[in-house]
C-alpha positions as semicolon CSV with decimal commas, in nm:
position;residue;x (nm);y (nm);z (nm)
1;X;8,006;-2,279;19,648
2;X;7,705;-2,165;19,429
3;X;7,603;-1,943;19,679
4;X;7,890;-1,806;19,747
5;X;7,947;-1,697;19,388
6;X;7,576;-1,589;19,459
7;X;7,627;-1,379;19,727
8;X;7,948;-1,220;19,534
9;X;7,706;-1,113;19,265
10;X;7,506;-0,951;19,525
11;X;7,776;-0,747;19,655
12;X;7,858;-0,629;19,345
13;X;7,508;-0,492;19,257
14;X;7,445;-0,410;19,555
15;X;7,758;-0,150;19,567
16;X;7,655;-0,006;19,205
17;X;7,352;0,063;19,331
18;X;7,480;0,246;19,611
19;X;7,710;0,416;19,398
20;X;7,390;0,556;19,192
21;X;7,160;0,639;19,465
22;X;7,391;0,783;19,726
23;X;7,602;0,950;19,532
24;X;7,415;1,081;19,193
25;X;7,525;1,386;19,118
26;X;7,710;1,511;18,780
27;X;7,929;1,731;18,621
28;X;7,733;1,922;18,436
29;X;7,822;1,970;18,052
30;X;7,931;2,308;18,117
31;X;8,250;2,145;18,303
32;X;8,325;1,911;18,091
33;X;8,648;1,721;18,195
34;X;8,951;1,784;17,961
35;X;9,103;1,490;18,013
36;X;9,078;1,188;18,227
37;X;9,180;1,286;18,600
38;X;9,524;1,230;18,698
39;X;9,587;1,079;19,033
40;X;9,910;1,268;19,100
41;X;9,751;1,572;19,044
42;X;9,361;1,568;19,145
43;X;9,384;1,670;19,518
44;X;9,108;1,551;19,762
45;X;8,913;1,772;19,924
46;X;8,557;1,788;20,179
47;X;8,261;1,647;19,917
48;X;8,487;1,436;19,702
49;X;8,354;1,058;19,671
50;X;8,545;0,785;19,656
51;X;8,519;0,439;19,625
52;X;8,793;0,197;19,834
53;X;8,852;-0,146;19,720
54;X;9,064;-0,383;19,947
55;X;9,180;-0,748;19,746
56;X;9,483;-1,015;19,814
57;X;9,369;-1,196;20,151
58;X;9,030;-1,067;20,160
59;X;8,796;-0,902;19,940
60;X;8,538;-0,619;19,962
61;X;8,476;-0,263;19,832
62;X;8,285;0,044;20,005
63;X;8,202;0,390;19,947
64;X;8,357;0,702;20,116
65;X;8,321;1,074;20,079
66;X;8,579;1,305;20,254
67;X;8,434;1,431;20,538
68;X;8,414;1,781;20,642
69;X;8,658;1,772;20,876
70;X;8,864;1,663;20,571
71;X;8,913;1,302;20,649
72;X;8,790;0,935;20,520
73;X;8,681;0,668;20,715
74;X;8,816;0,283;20,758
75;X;8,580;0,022;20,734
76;X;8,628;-0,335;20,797
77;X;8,374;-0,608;20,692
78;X;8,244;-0,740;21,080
79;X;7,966;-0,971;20,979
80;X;7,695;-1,078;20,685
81;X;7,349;-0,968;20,743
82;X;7,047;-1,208;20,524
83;X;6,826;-1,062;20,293
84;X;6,469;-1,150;20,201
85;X;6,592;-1,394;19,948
86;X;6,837;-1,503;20,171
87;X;7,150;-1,417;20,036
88;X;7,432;-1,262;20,276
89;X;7,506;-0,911;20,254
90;X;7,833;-0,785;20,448
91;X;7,799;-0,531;20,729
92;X;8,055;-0,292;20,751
93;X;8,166;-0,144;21,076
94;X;8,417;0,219;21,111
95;X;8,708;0,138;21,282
96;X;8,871;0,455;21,239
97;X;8,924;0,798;21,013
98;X;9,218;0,914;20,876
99;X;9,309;1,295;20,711
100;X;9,328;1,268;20,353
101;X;9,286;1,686;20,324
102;X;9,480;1,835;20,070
103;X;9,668;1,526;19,958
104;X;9,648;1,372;19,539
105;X;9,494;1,073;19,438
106;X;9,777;0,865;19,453
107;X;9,916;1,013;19,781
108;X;9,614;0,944;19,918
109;X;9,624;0,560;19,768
110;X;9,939;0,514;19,933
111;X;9,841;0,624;20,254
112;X;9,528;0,374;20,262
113;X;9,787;0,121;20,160
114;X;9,978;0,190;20,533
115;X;9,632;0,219;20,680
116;X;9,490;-0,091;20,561
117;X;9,789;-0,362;20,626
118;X;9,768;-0,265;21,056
119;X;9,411;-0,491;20,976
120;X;9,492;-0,732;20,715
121;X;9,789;-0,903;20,554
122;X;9,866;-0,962;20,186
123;X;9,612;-0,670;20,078
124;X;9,636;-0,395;19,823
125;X;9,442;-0,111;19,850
126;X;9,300;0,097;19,568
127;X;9,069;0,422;19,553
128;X;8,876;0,504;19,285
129;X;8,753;0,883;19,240
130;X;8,334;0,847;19,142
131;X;8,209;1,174;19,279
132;X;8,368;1,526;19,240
133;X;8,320;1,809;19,548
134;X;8,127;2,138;19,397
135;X;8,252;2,423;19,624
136;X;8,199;2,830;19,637
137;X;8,453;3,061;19,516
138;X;8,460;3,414;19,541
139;X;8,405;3,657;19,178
140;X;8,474;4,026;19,212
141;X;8,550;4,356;19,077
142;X;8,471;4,433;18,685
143;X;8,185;4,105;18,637
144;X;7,817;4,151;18,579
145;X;7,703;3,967;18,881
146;X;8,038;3,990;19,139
147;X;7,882;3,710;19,400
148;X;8,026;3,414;19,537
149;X;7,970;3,144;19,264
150;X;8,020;2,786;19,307
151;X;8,272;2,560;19,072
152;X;8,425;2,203;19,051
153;X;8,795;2,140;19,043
154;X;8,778;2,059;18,625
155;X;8,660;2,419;18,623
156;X;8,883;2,698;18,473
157;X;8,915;3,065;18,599
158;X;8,708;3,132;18,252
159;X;8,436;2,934;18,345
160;X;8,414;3,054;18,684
161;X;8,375;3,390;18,551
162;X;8,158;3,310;18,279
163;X;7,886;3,192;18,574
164;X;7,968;3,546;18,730
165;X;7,790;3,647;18,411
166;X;8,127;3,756;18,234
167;X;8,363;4,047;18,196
168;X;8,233;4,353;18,227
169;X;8,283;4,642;17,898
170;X;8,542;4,785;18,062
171;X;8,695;4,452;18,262
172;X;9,052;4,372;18,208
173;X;9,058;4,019;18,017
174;X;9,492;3,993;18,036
175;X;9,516;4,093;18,479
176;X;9,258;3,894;18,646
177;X;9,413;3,798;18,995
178;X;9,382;3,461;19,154
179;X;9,410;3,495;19,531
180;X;9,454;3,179;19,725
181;X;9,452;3,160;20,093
182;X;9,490;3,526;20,132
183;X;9,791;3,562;19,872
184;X;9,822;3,619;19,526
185;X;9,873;3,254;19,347
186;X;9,838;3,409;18,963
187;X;9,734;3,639;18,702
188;X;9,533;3,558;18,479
189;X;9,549;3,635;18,083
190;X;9,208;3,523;17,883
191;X;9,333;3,704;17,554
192;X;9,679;3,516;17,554
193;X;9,449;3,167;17,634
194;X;9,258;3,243;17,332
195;X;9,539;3,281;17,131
196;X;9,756;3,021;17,272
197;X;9,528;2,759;17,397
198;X;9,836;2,748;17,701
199;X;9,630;2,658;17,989
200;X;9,878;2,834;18,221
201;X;9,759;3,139;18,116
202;X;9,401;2,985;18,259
203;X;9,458;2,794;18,546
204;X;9,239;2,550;18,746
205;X;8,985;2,735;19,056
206;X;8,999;2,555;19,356
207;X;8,843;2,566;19,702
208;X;8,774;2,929;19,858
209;X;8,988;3,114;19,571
210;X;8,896;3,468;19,527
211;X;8,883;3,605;19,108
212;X;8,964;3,998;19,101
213;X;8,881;4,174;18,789
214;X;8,993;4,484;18,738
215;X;8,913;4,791;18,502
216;X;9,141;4,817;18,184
217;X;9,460;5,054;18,234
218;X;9,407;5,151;17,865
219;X;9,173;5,103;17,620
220;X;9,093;5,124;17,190
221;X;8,726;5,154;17,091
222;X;8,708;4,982;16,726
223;X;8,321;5,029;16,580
224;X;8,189;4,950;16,234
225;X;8,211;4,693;16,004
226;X;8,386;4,395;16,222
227;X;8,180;4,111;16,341
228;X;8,249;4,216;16,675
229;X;8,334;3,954;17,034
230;X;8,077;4,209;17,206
231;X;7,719;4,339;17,160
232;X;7,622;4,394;16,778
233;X;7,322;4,587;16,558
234;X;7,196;4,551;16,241
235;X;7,145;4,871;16,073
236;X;7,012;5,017;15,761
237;X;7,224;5,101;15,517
238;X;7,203;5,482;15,387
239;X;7,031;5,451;15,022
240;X;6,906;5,090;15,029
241;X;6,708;4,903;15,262
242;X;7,016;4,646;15,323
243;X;7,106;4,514;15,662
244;X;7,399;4,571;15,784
245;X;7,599;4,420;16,077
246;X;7,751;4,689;16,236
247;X;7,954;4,657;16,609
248;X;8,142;4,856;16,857
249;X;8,308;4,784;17,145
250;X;8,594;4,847;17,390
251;X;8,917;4,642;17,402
252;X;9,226;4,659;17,638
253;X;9,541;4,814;17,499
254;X;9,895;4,595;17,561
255;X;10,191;4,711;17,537
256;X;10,309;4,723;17,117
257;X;9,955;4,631;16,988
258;X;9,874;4,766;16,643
259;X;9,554;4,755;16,443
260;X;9,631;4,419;16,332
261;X;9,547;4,346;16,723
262;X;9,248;4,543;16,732
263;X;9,090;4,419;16,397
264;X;9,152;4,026;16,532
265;X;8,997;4,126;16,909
266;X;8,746;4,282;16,708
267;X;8,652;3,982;16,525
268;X;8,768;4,058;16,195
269;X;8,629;4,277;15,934
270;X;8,316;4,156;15,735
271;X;8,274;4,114;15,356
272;X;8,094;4,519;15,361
273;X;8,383;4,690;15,495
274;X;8,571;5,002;15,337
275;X;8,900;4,878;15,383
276;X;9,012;5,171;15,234
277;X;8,851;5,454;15,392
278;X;8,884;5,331;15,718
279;X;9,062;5,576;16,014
280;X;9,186;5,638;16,351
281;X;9,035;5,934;16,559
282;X;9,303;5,983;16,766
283;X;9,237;6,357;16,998
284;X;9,115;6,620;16,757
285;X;9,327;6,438;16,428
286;X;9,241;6,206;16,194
287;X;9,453;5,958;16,070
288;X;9,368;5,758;15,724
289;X;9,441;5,350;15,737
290;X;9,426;5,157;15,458
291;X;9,338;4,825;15,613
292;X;9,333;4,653;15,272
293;X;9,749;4,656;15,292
294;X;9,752;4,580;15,645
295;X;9,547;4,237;15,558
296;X;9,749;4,154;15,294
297;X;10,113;4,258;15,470
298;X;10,116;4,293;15,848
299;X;10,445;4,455;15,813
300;X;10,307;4,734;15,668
301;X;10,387;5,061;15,780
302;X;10,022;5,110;15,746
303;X;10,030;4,923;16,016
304;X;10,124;5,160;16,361
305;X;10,091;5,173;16,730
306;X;9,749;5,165;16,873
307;X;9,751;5,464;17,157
308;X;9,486;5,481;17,480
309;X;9,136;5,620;17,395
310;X;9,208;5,580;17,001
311;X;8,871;5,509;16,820
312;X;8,939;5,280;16,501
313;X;8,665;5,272;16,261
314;X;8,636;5,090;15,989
315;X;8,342;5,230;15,758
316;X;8,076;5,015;15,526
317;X;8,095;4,999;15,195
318;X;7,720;5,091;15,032
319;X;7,720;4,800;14,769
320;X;7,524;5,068;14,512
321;X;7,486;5,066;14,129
322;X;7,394;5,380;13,963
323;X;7,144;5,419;13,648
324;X;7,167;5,790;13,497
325;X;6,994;5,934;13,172
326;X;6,657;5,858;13,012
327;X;6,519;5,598;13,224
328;X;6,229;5,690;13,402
329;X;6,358;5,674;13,795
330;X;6,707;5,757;13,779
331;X;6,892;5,678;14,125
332;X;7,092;5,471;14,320
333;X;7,004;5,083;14,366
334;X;7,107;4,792;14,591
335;X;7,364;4,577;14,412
336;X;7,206;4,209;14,307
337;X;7,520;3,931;14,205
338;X;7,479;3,818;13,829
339;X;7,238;4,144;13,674
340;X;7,311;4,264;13,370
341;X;7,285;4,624;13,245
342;X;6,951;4,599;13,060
343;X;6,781;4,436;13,435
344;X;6,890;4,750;13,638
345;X;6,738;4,999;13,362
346;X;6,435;4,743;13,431
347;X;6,476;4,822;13,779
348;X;6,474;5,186;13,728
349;X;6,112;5,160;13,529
350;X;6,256;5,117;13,191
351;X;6,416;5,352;12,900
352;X;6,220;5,683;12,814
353;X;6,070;5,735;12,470
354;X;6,345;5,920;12,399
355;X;6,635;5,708;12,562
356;X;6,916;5,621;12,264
357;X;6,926;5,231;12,419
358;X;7,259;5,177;12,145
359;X;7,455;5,450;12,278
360;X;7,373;5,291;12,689
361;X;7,719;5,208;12,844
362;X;7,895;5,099;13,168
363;X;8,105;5,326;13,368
364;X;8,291;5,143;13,592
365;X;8,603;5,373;13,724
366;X;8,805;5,524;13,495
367;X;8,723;5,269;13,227
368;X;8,370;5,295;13,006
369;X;8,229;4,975;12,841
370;X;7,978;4,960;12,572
371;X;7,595;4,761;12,671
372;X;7,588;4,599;12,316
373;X;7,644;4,298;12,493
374;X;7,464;4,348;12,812
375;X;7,743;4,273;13,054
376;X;7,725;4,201;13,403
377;X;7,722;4,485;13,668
378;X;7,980;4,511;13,925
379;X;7,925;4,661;14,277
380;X;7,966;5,078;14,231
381;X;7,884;5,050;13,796
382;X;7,712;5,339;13,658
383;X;7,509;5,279;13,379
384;X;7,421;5,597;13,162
385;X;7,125;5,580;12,920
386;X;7,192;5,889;12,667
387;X;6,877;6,075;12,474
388;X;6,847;6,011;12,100
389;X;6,914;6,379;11,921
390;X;6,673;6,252;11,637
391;X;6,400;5,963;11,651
392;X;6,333;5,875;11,294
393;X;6,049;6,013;11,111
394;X;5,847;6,141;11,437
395;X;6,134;6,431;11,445
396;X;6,206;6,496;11,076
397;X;5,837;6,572;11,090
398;X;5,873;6,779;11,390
399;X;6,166;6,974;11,273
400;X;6,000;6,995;10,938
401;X;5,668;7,182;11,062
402;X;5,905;7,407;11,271
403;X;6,080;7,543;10,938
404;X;5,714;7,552;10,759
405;X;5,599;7,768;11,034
406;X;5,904;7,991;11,047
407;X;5,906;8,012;10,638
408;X;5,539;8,081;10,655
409;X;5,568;8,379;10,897
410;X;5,865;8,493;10,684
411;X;5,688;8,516;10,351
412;X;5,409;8,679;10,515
413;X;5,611;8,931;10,692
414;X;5,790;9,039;10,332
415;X;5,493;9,032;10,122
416;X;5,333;9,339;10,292
């Protein structure tokens, strides 16, 4: 009895060990599964691995893979073979293969079931999925590298195209194709997936499928100050030596899409952008957009129909404060959070000898604030330091020797 239990424990090890070393490969983490594989819906196809387990009557387990003919084979326990420490190790003889091509998990299941009682009574029959098929797939039109690619079954059209090394600049993301056996199965919309996260709109690849791309129908160019879902710079900003993010790229135009659309394909605007002053260049016109109100009400008439070949462009904003007057390098300079007045007219060298520091004030629009206080400067302040008309005794004494001099010559002049 103890060596039966024995060899049992054998058998067991034996198989995971099998399992490991025959059959070791992995998804790899860029295929992720989802979600646990469902039987009814996982079909089997040449490559898959499986593992069969027979119990009731008798009891024993083996490994399959699905042939390439697209079937699996039956094998029946016909002996036990010793091993060098002399416990029994079953020996498994084919007695037949059956097509499982093309059929689910559970069909499959069923038909080993059938399969299994012609050699044993009382038996159930199980099949466990331990080893998924990698197959090629075909990835053309607008893709960096169109090639045949290969792909698992957990694998999305996405992903496929993603090894293709993506979607060209000018690839449609919303009419991809998916051709299966020679017919079209599906199109494909990436930019309503994103949205939605409806994987209908991204299906599952499977053997031999073919992935068209095509060039976009129409198309919006947005540039500037949006984060951007394609290639990026950082620039210099004009007067300062801030770095800027700036982006452009080319998006496809659906039917009704407005510059909401744009400005979320685009990535959204970042924290530099003119809202304001932003446009559409739309033929030889120019049209003013004041994305500001579109943000804050997407029902805004502000808000209009994107047309093919438009060019949205949304400007930076060149965070600037201004110092003016009797400092001694008057100019523009880069906006710092939390300065004051009197730390910007350090920045600009300092006051002149003859800068009137009391009369220094904030200009900040339309409204004009007094430095007594030394406020904080806002992005776009200008800060005016005003000359002193007299400086104490230095120009009473100045002005004085001018009228001596002038009274002098005078009294000379009439005297002769």
């Amino acid at each position: 009895m103890i060596k039966k239990y024995i060899s049992a424990i054998y058998c067991i090890i034996f198989t995971l060990l099998l399992i490991k070393t025959a059959y070791p490969q992995e998804i790899p983490a860029s295929s992720g599964l989802e979600r646990p594989i469902v039987s009814e819906e996982y079909i089997l196809m040449p490559g898959d691995s499986i593992l069969i387990t027979i119990t009731g009557a008798t009891n024993y387990s083996y490994l399959a893979g699905v042939t390439y003919e697209g079937k699996i084979t039956i094998e029946v326990p016909v002996t036990s073979l010793p091993t060098a420490q002399g416990v029994y190790v079953p020996k498994y003889d084919v007695v037949a293969a059956v097509p499982m091509y093309g059929l689910t998990l559970k069909d499959a299941r069923d038909s080993m079931q059938v399969v299994f009682s012609r050699y044993y009574r009382n038996v159930n029959t199980d099949i466990t999925l331990i080893g998924m098929r990698r197959f090629n797939l075909f990835v053309i039109g607008e893709v960096k590298y169109p090639e045949t690619i290969w792909a698992y079954p957990v694998d999305r059209v996405s992903i496929a195209i993603n090894r293709a090394g993506g979607i060209s600049t000018v690839g449609s993301r919303s009419h991809i194709e998916l051709r299966r056996n020679g017919k079209l199965h599906a199109l494909v919309n990436l930019e309503a997936f994103e949205k939605t996260g409806d994987g209908k709109y991204n299906p599952y690849v499977q053997d031999g499928d073919i992935l068209y791309v095509p060039r976009m129908a129409k198309s919006v160019i947005v540039k500037g100050a949006v984060f951007g879902r394609r290639g990026y710079e950082l620039r210099v900003a004009e007067l300062t030596a801030a770095r800027e993010r700036t982006s452009e790229g080319i998006y496809e135009l659906l039917e009704d899409e407005r510059i909401s659309d744009f400005i979320a394909k685009a990535g959204g605007t970042t924290p530099w952008a003119d809202l304001r002053n932003s446009y559409i260049e739309r033929e030889d016109n120019k049209i003013a957009v004041d994305l500001s109100e579109i943000i804050r009400d997407i029902e805004s008439e502000e808000n209009i129909l994107m047309q093919d070949a438009d060019v949205l462009v949304i400007p930076s904003i060149n965070a600037l404060v201004f110092v003016q007057g009797q400092v001694v390098n008057p100019g523009a300079f880069t906006f710092q959070p939390n300065l004051t007045a009197s730390d910007y007219i350090g920045l600009a060298g300092g006051p002149l000898s003859d800068a009137f520091l009391s009369g220094t004030y904030v200009q900040r629009e339309k409204k004009k604030i007094s430095s007594r206080k030394n406020p904080i400067i806002e992005e776009g302040d200008r800060i005016y330091v005003p000359r002193q008309i007299f400086k104490f005794w230095q120009d009473y004494v100045e002005i004085g020797a001018v009228f001596a001099s002038l009274l002098i010559s005078y009294l000379t002049l009439t005297a002769k």
